[in-house]
Short mmCIF file of the C-alpha atoms (twelve columns), coordinates in Angstrom:
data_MODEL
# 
_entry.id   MODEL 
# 
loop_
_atom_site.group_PDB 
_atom_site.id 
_atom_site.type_symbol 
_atom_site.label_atom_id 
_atom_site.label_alt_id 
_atom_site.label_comp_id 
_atom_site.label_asym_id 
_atom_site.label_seq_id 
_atom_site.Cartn_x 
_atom_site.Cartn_y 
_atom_site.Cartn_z 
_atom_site.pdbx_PDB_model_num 
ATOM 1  C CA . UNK A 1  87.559  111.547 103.663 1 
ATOM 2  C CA . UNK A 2  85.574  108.344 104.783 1 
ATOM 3  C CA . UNK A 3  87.102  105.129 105.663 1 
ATOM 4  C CA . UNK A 4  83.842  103.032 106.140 1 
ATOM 5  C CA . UNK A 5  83.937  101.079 103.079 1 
ATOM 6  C CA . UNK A 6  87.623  100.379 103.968 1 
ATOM 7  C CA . UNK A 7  87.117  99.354  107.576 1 
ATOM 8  C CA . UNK A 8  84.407  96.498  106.112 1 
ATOM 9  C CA . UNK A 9  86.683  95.221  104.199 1 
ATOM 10 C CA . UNK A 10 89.752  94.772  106.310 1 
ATOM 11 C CA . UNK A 11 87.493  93.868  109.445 1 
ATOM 12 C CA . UNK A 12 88.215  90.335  111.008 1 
ATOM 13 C CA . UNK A 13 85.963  88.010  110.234 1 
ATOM 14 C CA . UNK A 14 85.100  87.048  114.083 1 
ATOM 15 C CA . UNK A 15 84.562  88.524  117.584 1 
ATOM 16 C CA . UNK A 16 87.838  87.178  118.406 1 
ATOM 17 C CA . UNK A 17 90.156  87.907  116.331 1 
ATOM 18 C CA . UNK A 18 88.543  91.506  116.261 1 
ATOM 19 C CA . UNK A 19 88.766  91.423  119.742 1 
ATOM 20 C CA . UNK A 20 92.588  90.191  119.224 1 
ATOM 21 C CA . UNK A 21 93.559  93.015  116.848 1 
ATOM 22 C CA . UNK A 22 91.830  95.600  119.487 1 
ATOM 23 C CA . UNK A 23 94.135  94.773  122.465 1 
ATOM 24 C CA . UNK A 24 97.363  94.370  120.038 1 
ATOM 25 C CA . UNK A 25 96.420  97.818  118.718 1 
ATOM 26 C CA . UNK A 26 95.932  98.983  122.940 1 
ATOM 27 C CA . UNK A 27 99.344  97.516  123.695 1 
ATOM 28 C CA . UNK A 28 100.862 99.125  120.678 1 
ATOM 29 C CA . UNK A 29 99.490  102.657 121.464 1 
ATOM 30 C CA . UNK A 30 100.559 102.575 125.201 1 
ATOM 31 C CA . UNK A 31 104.693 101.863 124.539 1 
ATOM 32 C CA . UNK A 32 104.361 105.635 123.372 1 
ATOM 33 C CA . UNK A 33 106.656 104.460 120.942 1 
ATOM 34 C CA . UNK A 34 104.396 105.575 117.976 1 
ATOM 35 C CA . UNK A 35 104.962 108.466 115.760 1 
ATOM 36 C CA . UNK A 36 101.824 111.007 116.280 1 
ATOM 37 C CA . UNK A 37 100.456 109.709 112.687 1 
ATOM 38 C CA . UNK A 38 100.739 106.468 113.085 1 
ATOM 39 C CA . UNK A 39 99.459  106.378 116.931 1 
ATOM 40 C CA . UNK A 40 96.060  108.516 115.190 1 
ATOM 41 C CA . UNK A 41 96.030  105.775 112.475 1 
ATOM 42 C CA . UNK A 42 95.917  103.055 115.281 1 
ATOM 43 C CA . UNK A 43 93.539  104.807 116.789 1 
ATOM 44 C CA . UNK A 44 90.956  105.123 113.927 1 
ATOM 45 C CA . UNK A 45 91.658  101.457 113.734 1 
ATOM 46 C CA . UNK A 46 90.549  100.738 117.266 1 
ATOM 47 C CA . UNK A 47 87.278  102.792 117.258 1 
ATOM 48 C CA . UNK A 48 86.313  100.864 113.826 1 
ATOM 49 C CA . UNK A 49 87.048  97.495  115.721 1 
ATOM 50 C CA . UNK A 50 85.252  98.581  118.933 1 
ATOM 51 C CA . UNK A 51 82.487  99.565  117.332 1 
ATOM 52 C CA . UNK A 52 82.432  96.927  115.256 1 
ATOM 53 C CA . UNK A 53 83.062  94.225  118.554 1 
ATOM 54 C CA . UNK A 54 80.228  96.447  119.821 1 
ATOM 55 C CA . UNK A 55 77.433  95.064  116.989 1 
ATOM 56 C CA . UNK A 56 78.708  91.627  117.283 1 
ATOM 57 C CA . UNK A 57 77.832  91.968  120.977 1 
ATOM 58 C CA . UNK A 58 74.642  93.604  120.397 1 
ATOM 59 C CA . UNK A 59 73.777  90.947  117.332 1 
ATOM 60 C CA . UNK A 60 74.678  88.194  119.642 1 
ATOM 61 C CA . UNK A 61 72.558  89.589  122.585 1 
ATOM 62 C CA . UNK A 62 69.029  89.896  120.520 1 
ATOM 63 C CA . UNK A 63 69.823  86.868  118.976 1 
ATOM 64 C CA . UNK A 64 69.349  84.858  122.715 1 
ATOM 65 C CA . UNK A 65 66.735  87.433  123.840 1 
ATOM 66 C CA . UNK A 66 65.171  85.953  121.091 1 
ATOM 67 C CA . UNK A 67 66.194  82.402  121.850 1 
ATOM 68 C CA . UNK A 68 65.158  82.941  125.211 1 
ATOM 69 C CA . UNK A 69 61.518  83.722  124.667 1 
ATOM 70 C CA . UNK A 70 60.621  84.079  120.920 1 
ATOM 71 C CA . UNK A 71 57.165  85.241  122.160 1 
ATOM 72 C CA . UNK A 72 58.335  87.901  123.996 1 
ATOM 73 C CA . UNK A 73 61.484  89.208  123.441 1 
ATOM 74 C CA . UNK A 74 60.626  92.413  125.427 1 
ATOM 75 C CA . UNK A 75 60.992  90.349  128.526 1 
ATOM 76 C CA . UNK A 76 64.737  90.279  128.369 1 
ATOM 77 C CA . UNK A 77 65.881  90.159  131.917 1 
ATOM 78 C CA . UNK A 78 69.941  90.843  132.894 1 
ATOM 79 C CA . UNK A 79 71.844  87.572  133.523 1 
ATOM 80 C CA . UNK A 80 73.571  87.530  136.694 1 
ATOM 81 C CA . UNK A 81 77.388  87.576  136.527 1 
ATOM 82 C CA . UNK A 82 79.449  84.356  136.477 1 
ATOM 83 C CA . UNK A 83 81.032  84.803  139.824 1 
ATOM 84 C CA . UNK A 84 77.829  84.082  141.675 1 
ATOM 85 C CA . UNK A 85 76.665  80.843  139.717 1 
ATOM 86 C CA . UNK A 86 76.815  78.082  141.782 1 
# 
């Protein structure tokens, strides 16, 4: 039993608010206050939003690669993290 077409069309429409539903659905699952079906249902829920938090990242990462150098968007280099910009 597949629940892609469902997942599409309950997913939030945003990184965010993805993002949001994720760590509500994280806090939820570590009370341990969840019966066993609905902790799995949870679950299921967060590996659809992960994954789907996942392609936004991945969308949003090509999308400056290409930005970046339209010519050459092989020569994607790693940006250094924010804690040692000056």
């Amino acid at each position: 039993m597949s629940k892609a077409g469902k997942e599409n069309d309950d997913a939030p429409a945003d990184f965010e608010s993805s993002l949001q539903e994720l760590e509500a659905l994280v806090e939820q699952l570590e009370t341990g206050d969840l019966s066993l079906a609905d902790s799995l249902a949870r679950f299921e829920r967060g590996v659809a939003l992960s994954r789907q938090c996942q392609n936004m990242l991945e969308q949003a990462r090509q999308t400056v690669t290409l930005l970046s150098d339209p010519d050459n968007p092989d020569s994607e280099q790693p940006i250094p993290p924010s804690g040692n910009a000056v």
